[in-house]
N, C-alpha and C positions, 0 to 999 in steps of 0.2 A: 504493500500500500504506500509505502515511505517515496518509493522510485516514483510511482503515477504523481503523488501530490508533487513531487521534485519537476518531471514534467510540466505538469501544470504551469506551475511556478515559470520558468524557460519558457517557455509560449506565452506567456502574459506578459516577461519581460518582453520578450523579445516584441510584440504586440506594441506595447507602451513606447520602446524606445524606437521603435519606426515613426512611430505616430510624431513622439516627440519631434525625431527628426523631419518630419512631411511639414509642421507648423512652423520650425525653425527656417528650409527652403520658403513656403510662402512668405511668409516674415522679411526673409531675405530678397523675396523677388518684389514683394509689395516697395518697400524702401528702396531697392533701385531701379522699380519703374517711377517712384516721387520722386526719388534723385535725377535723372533722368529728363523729367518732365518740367523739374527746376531750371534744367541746366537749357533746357531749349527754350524757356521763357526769356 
């Protein structure tokens, strides 16, 4: 039972820290398309 909760565990991370990472890209693409959008004003 120890192993499957351990799994779990690993797939939620790993879940989590995509995610985290997909918000961090948009975040990042948000700020340099305003950057961007600054710059050809």
């Amino acid at each position: 039972g120890r192993s499957l909760h351990y799994r779990l565990y690993l797939l939620f991370d790993l879940a989590y820290l995509s995610l985290v990472d997909g918000l961090a890209l948009l975040l990042a693409r948000v700020a340099l398309g305003l950057l961007l959008g600054l710059l050809d004003c």
